[in-house]
LUMFITOR-846624 format. One record per residue: residue in three letters; x, y, z of N, C-alpha, C in turn. Coordinates in steps of 0.05 Angstrom, whole numbers, plus 5000, padded with zeros to 4 digits. Layout:
N
alaXYZXYZXYZ;...
***
This chain:
632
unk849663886364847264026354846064186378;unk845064486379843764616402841564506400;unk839964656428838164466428835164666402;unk836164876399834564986375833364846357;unk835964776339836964576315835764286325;unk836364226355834463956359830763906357;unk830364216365827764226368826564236334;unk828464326320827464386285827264126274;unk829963986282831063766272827363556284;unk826463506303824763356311822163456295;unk821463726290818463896278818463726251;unk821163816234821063646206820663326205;unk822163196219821962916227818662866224;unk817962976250814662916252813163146231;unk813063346212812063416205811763266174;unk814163206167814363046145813162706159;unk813262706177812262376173808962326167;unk807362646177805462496181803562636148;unk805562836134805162826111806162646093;unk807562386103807362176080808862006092;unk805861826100805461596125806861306107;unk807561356082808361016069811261136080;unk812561316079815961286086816961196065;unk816461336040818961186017820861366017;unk822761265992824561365996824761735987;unk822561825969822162135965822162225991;unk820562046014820062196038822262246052;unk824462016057826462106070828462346055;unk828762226031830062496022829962716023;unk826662796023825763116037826563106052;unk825862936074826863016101830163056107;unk831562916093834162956098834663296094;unk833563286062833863636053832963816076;unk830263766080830363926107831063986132;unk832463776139834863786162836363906148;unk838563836126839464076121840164266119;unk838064416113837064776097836864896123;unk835964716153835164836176838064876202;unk839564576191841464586216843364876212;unk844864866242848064996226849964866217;unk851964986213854764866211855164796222;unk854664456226855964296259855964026231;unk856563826253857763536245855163426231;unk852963506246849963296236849463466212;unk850263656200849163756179851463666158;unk853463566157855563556142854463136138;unk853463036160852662786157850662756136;unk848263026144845962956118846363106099;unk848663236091849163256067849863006052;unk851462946072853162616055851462416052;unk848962426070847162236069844962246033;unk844662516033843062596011844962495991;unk848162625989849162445960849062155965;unk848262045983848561815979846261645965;unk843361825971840761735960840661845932;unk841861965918843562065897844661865880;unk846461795895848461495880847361385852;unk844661265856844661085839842761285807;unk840761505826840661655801840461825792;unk842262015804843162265790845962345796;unk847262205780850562305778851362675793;unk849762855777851963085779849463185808;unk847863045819846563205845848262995863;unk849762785864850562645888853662785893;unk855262995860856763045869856563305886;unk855463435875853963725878853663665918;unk852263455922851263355957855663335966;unk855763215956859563115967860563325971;unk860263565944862063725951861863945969;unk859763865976857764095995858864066024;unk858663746030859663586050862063586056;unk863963606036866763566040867663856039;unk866864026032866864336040867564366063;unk864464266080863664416114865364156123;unk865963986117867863796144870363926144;unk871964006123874364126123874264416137;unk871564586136871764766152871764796181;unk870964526192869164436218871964466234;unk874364256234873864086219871863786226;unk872363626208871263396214872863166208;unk874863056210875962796196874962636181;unk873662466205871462216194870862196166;unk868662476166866462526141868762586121;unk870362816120871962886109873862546089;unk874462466105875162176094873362016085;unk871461896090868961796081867661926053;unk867362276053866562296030868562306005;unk871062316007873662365989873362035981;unk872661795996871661585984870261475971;unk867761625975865461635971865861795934;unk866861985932867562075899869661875892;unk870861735907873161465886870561375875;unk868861255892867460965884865661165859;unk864261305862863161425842863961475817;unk866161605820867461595784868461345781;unk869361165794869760895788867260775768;unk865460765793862560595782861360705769;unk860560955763859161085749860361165724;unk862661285723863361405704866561185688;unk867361035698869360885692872061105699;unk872561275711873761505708876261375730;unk878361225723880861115739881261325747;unk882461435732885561695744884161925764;unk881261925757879762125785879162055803;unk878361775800879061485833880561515845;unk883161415824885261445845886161725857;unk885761885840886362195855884862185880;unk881962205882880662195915881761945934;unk882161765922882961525943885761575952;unk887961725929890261835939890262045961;unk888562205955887762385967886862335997;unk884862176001883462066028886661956043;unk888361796027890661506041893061796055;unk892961976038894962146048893662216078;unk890962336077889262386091890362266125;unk890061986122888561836139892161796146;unk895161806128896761786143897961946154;unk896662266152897662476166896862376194;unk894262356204892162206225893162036235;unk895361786229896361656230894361436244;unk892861426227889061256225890660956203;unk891560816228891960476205889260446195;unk887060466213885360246197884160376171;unk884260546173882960896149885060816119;unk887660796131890160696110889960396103;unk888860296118888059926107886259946083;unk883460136096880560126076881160266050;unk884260486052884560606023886860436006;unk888660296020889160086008888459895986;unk886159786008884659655986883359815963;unk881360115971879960155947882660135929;unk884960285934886560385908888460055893;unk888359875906889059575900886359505878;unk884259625887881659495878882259735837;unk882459945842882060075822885159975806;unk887759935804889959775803887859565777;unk887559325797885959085791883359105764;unk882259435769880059425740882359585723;unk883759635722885359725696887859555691;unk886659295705888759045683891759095702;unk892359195723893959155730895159005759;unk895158765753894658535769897758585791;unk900558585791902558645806902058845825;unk901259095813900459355828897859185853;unk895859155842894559005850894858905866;unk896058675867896958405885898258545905;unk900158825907902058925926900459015947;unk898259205941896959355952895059145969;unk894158985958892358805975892558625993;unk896258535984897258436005899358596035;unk898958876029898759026044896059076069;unk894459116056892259066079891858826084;unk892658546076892558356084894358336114;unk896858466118898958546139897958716158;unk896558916147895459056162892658866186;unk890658826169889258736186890458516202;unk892158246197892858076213894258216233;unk895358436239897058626264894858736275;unk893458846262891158946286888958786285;unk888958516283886858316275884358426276;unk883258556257880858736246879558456227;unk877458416224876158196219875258326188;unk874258586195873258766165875258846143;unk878158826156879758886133880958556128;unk880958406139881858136136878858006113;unk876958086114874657986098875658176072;unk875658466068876658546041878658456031;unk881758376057883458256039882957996025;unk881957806044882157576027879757586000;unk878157746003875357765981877557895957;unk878958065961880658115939882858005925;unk884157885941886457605933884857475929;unk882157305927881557135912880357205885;unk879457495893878657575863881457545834;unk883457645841885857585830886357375823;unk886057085846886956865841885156725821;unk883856775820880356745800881356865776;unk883257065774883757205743886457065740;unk888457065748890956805743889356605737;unk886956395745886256125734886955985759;unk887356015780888155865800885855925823;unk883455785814881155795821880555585856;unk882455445849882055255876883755545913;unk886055625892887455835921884256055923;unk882956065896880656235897879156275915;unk878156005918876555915924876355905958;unk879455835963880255805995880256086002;unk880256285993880356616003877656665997;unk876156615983873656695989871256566015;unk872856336013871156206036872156286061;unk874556406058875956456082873956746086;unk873156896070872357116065869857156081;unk868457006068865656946070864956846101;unk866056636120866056596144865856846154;unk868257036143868357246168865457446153;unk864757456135862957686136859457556148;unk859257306148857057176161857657256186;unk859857216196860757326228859257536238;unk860657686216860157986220857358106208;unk855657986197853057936188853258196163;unk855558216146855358326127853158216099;unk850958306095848858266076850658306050;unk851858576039853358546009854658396010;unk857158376032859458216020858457966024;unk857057756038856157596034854357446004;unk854057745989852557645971853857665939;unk856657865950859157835939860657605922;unk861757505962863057285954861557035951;unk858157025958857356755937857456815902;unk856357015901856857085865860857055856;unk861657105870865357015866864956715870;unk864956525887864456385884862856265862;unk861956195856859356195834861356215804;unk862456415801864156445776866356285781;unk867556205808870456095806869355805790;unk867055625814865755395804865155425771;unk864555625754862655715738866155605707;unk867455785722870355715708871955505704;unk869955275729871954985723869554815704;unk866554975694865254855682862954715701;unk863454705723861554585745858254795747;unk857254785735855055015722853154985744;unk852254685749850454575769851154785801;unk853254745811854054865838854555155830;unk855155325808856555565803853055565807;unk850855515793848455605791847355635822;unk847055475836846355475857847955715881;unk850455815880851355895892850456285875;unk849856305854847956565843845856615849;unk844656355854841156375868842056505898;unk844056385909843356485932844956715938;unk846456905916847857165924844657345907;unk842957245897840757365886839957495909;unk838857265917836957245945837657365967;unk840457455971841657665994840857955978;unk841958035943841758245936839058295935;unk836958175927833658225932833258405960;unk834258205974833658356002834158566012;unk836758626002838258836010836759065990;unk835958985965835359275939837459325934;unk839259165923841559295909841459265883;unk841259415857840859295832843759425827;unk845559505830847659355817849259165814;unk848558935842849658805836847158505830;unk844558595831843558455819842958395800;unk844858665775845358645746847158415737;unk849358385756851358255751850957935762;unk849657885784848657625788846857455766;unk844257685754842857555736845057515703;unk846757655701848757685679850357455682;unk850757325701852957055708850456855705;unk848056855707847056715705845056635681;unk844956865667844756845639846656675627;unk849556745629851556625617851356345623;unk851156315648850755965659848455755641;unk846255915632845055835610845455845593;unk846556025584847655985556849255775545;unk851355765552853355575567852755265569;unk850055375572849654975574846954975549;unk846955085534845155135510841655175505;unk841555305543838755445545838355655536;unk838055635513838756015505836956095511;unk833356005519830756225530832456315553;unk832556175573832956185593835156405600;unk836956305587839356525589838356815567;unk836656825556837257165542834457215561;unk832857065577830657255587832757345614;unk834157205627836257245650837957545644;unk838557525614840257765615839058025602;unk836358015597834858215600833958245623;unk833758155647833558215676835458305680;unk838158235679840758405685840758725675;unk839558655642839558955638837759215648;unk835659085660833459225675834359355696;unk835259175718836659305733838959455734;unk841159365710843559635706842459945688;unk839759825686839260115678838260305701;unk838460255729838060365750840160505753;unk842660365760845760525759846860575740;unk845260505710847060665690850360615680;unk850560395682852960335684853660295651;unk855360325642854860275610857060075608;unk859060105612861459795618860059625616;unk857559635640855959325650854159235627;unk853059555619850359525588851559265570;unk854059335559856259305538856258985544;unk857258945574857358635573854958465568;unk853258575587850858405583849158415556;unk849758645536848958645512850058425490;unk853558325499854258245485853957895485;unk853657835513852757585523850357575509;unk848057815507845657765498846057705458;unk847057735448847257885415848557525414;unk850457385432851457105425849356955431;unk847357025451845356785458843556845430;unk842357005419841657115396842156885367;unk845356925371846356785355846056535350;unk846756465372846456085377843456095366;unk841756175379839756145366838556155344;unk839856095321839656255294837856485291;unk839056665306836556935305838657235297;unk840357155274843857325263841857635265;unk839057675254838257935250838058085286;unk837157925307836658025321839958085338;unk841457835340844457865345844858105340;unk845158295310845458425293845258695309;unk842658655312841159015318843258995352;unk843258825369844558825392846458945391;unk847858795374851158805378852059105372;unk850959125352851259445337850359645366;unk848159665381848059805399849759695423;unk851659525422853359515450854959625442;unk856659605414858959725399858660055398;unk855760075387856360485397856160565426;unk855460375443855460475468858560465480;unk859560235467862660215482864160505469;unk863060505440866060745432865061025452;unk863761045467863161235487864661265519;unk865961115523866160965548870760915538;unk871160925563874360905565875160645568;unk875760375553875960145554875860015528;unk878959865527878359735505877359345503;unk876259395524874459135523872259015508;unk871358875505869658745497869058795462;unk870758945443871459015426871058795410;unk873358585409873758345398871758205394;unk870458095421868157965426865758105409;unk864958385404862758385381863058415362;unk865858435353866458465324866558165314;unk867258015327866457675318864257575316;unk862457725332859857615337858557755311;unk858657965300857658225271859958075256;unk860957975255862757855230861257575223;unk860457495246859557115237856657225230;unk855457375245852457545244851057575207;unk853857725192853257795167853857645162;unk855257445161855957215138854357065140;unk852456975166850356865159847556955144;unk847557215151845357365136846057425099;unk848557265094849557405059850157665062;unk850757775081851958065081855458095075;unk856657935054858657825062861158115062;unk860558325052861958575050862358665078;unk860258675099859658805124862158535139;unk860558285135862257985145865158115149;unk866058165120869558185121870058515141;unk868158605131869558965143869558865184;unk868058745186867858685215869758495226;unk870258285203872258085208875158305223;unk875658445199878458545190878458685217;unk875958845230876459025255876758825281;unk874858555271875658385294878558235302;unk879958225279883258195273884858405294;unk884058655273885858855290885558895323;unk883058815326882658935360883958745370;unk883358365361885258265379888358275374;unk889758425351891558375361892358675384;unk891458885377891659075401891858935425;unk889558765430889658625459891758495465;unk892958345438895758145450897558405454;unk897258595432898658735443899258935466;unk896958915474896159015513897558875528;unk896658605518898358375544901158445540;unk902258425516906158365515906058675527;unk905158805531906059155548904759045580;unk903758975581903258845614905558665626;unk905958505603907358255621911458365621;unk911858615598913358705609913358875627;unk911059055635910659195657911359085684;unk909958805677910358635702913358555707;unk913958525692916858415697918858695701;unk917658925688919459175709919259145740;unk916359135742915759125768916758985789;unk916458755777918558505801921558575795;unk922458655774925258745776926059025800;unk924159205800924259415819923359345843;unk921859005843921458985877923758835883;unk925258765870927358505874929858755881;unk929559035873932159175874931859305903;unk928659255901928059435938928859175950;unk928758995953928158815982932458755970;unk933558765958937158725956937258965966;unk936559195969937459435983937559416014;unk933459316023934159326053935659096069;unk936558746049937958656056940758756058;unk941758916037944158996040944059226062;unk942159416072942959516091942559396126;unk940659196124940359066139942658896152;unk945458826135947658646135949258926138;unk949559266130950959316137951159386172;unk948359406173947459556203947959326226;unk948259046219949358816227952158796236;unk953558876219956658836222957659106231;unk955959466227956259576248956359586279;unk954359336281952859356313955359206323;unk955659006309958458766317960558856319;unk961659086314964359296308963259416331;unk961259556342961259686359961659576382;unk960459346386960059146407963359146414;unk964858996392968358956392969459266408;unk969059406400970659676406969559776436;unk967059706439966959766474968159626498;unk968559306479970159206493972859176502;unk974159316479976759306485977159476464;unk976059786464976760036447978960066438;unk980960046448985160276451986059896435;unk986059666443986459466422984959386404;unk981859426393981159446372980359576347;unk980659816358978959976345980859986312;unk982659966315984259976288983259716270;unk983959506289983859236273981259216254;unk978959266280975259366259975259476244;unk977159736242976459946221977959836192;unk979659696196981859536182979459336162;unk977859176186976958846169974158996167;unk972859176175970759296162971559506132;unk973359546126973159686098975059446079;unk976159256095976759106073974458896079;unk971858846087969758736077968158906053;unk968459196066967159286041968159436020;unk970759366017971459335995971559085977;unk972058915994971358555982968158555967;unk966058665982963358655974962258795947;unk964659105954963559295937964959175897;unk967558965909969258925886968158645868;unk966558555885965158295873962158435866;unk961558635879958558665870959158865838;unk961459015834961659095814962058915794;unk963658615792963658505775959658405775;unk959058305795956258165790954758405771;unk955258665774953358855765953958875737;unk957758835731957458845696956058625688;unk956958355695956158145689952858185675;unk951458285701948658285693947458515667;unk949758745674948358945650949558855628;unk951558665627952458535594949758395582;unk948358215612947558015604943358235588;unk943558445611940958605611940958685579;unk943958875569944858905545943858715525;unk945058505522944558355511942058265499;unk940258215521937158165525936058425509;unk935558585521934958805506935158885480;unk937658815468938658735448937258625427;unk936658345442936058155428932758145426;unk931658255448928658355448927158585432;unk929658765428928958955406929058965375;unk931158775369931158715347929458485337;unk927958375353926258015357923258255347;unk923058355367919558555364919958745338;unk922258865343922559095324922459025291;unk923758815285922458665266920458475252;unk919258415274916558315278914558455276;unk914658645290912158885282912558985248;unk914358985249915359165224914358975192;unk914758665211913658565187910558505187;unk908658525205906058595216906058785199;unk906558955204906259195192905159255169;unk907759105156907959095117905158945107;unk904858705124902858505118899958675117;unk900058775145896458955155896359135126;unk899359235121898659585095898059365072;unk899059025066897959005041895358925041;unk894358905065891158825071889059015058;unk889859265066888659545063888059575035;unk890459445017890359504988888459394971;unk886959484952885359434931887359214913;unk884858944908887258894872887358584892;unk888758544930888258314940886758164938;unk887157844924886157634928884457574959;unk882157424961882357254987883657144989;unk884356924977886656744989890256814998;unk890456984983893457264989892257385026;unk889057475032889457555054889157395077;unk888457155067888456915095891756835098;unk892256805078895656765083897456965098;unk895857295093897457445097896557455133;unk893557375137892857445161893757195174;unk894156995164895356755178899456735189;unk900556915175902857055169902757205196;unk901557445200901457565222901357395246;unk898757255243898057055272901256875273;unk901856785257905156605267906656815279;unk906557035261909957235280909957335306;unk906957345301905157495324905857325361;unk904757045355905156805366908956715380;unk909256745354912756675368914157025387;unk912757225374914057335387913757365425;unk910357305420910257225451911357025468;unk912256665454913056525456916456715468;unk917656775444919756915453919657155471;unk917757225483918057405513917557155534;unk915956925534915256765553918656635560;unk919556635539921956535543924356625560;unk924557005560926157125565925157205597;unk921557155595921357215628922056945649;unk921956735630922556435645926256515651;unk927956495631930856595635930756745658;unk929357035670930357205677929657035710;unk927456905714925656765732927656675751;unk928856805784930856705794929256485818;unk927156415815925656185829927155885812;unk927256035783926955805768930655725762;unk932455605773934455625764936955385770;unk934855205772936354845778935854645748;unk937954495755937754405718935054235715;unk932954255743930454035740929254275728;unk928754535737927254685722927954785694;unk930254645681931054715665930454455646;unk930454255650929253965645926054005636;unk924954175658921854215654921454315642;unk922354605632921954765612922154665578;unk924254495576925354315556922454145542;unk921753965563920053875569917253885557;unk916254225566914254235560914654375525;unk916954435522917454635492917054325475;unk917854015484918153835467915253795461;unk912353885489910453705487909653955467;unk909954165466907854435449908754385419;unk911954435414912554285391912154095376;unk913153895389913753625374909953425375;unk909153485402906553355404904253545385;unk904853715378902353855358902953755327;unk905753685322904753515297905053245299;unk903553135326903952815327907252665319;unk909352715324912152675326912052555357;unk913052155347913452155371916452195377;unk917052215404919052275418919752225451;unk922052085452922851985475924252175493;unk924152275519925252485541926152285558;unk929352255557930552085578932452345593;unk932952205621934352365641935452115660;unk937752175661938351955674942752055680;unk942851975715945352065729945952315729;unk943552525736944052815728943652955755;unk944753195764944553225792942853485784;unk939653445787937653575777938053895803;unk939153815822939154055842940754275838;unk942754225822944654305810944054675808;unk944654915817944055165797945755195783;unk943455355767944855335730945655735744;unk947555805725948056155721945256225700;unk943856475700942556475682943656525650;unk946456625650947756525626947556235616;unk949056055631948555825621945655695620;unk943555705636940355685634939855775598;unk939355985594939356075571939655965550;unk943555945548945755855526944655545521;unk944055385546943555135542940555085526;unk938655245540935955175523935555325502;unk936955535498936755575463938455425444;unk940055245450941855025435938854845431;unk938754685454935954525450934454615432;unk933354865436931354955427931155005400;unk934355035386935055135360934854795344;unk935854585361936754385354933854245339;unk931454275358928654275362927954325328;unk927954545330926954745311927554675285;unk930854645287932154515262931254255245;unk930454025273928253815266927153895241;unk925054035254922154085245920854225217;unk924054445217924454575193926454435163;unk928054255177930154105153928653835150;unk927453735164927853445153924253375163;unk923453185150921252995163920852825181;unk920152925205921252675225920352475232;unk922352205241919751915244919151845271;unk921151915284922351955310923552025320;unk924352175352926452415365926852315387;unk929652355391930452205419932052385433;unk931452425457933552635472934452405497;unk936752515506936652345533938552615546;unk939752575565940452755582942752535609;unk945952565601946752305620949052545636;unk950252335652952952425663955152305644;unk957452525635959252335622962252425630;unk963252255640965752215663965252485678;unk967252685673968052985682966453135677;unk964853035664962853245643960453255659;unk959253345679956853445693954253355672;unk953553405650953253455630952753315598;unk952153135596951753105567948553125555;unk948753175532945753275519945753135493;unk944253025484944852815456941152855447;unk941652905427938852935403939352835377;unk937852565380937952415356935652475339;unk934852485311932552575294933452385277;unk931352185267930152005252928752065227;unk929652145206927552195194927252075165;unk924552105152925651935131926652065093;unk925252405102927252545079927152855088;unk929652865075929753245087928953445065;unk927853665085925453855061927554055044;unk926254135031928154375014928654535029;unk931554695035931554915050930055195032;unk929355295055928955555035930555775038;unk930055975014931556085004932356335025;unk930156435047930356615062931656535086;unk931956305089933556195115936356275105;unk938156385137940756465133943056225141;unk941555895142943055665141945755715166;unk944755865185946855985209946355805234;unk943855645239943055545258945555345279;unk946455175266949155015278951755155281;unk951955445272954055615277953555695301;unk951055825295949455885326949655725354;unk948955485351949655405368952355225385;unk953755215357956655215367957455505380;unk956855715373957955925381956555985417;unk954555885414953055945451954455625464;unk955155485454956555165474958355285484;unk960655475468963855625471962455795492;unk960455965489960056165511959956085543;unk959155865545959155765573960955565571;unk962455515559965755385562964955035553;unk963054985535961854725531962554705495;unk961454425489963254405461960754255452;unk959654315432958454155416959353965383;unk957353805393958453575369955953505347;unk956953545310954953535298955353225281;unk953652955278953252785262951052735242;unk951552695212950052565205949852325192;unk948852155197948651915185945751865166;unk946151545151943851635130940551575150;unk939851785149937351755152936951835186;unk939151995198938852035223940552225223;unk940252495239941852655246941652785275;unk944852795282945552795324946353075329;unk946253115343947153315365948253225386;unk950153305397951753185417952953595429;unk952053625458952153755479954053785503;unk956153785510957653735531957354065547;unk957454015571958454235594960054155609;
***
């Protein structure tokens, strides 16, 4: 700054101070403006531009961008880095928070990470890390997510930075908190939290008690989740932050609710809403409206529920997110049926149907997303092992040939292409192997959904139709919920198969295991799980993994669907040569009618998968008991 600009810069300072001696915040803002309007083109004028969008932020959207772009203008002309980076962040977090606007987040945060690795600025590439891990994580995409965060987690332990080691672990536990694995939560946030007391960070401190607070809040412990909200309040008070003192009083509404204070909790989440009407946030309106419209409810107060819910529902169809949908269409479905509105009851019901199954159907497009994902990280890390092993047995050939070049050099070049030809001739069989097996799957996944939806389908168009019974559409909607159900069952299945953690006959025992307790224990069937002389360490191929537990599984099923059962016995032995034996005895005391739509293929079926992995099955029936017998 010359010393001109310093002498202006000081006249406004003191001319504005002693025209408005309280110092609020109108005052500084003039004053910023008039630093400003007065400096030149230098660094401190590109600061109080950025400073003004920042007094902007919370309420006036298009003047904080109008301040950014002003700012991010003159730093790129200057240049300026720093600012230049800082404000390209500064518009992520904005259309994030303000506007829900992902894809223009990540554009500035992409934008800034490129930035900062031209600069070859680690810690600049740590802090955009995280934002773009963080924006990942609000659009439901937890893998992406988890990569990115455990990237700056690497980062800061190498340059042991205490501020990017506090975002990483505050963000891995936010994750671990959305998996359900609230206790690893819990250990990253406290890990978190130490260091930002360190570092005497006021938000994140008031952060990770409100994370905290919900992890406790999630195992039901209300008493400690409550107390740990009081005191992320009591940091946000201090600080004046009302957005996140929307969201503290909103966890703590719910904590009342929850335990069936409903004053307590709907005056709590009209404080939440007071303050998100500072930042405007309508995502946030939506939740805390809907928390409010159920405390409503509980309360037998369906008219006031009513008027709520209806204004969170037109505020959401405004807004990019298909959240919280479900949740008020249940709440306006139970709402009218208590009021005798029973026409409005069903039309809300039917939309509350459809949205959740959209949602399942969000998840089954996530969880195969996810499983692309780990398939494409599993193909990167076999790549740099395989080049890592070739650059290995280069270095070792070279080593050989310096030592005795004119007598080796033939013999290396000899046992180095007949290694990789040996490598390249086994990895081509492993590669059909697997695209028979990928084939297959795919196969069998397309035709499993493809007819599943299809019969969803038929069911939803006879919903629509005039002339239906009620009792025709609870069957029909109960019809959906079964197909709906197994078909997920049948992806949970195909991602456990594919699962190369999971691939010893104990994890194959366990899986068994738990299919007997979800099955057989939901219609009270007792049943005995013996194991006994089995070499549980054993790996299975994921062919045979598969072949073996859909035998089980068919054998299972067959139970449940042919006969009445009194009792089920599995055991699991060694028999002589046979690695292998599998025996399912069913007790029952009469067998049901088959029906007419069954294709009576089931024991073909599974004779035909025993032959596939070179095993033989055996079928008995005797009166009033029927066996299965398993060999490998």
């Amino acid at each position: 700054m010359t010393i001109k600009n310093y002498k202006l810069y000081v006249f406004v300072l003191v001319f504005l101070g002693i025209a408005n001696v309280a110092s609020s915040q109108n005052s500084k803002l003039d004053s910023l403006k008039g630093i400003a309007y007065l400096a030149t083109a230098d660094s401190n004028q590109v600061n109080v531009l950025k400073d003004i969008g920042d007094f902007y932020y919370e309420e006036n959207f298009d003047s904080t961008l109008y301040f950014y772009n002003k700012a991010l203008t003159l730093s790129r002309e200057i240049p300026y880095y720093n600012m230049e980076l800082s404000t390209l962040r500064s518009f992520g977090y904005v259309y994030s928070n303000k506007k829900n606007d992902y894809a223009t987040s990540l554009k500035y945060f992409n934008e800034a990470f490129d930035l900062a690795t031209a600069q070859n600025d680690s810690l600049g590439m740590a802090y955009l890390l995280s934002d773009i891990g963080r924006i990942y994580w609000k659009q439901g995409q937890t893998p992406q997510a988890l990569e990115y965060h455990l990237k700056v987690k690497a980062i800061g332990e190498k340059l042991n930075n205490q501020r990017i080691m506090l975002r990483a672990n505050q963000s891995l536990g936010i994750i671990q908190n959305e998996d359900g694995d609230n206790e690893k939560a819990k250990v990253y946030y406290m890990k978190a939290l130490a260091i930002a007391k360190d570092l005497k960070r006021e938000r994140s401190i008031g952060l990770l008690l409100n994370n905290i607070g919900n992890s406790y809040q999630d195992d039901k412990d209300y008493e400690t989740a409550l107390n740990y909200f009081e005191q992320a309040e009591t940091v946000f008070l201090k600080i004046e932050d009302s957005n996140w003192l929307s969201l503290v009083n909103y966890n703590k509404g719910k904590n009342f609710t929850l335990r069936n204070h409903l004053d307590k909790g709907i005056a709590l989440y009209k404080k939440a809403l007071n303050f998100n009407e500072k930042i405007g946030n309508k995502e946030r309106e939506v939740m805390i409206n809907a928390g409010l419209a159920l405390s409503y409810q509980k309360k037998d107060n369906p008219y006031q529920s009513i008027l709520i819910a209806e204004k969170a529902l037109k505020t959401l169809k405004t807004i990019d997110t298909d959240l919280y949908y479900e949740e008020l269409y249940q709440i306006l479905s139970e709402d009218y049926d208590l009021v005798g509105d029973y026409y409005k009851s069903l039309e809300n019901h039917k939309n509350y149907v459809k949205a959740k199954e959209m949602k399942k159907e969000v998840e089954r497009t996530k969880e195969i997303a996810k499983l692309n994902h780990l398939y494409e990280l599993e193909k990167q890390e076999n790549k740099i092992l395989e080049l890592k092993a070739k650059d290995f047995e280069q270095e070792k050939d070279l080593k050989k040939s310096q030592q005795n070049f004119l007598f080796l050099a033939f013999t290396s070049l000899s046992l180095l292409l007949g290694v990789l030809l040996f490598f390249y001739w086994n990895k081509m069989i492993d590669l059909k192997k697997f695209d028979e097996l990928k084939s297959s799957l795919s196969k069998d996944l397309h035709d499993n959904i493809g007819a599943s939806l299809n019969h969803i389908k038929m069911l939803s168009s006879r919903l629509n139709k005039s002339g239906v019974s009620y009792k025709e559409r609870t069957n029909d909607i109960g019809r959906i919920k079964s197909i709906s159900n197994e078909v997920i069952y049948n992806m949970y299945d195909m991602v456990w198969s594919l699962d190369k953690k999971k691939e010893t006959v104990a994890n194959l025992l366990e899986r068994m295991q738990d299919h007997l307790d979800n099955v057989l224990g939901d219609f009270d069937i007792p049943f005995r799980f013996k194991v006994e002389d089995i070499d549980e360490k054993r790996i299975l191929k994921i062919k045979e993994k598969i072949n073996i537990y859909l035998i089980f599984k068919e054998a299972i099923n067959n139970i449940l669907k042919h006969t009445k059962p009194e009792n089920v016995m599995i055991d699991f032995t060694k028999d002589g040569s046979r690695y292998f034996k599998m025996t399912i005895v069913n007790f029952y005391k009469t067998k049901t009618k088959i029906d007419k739509s069954s294709n009576q293929k089931g024991i073909e079926n599974m004779k035909m998968r025993a032959k596939e992995v070179g095993g033989e099955l055996q079928v008995f029936e005797k009166d009033n008991s029927f066996i299965v017998v398993f060999f490998i």
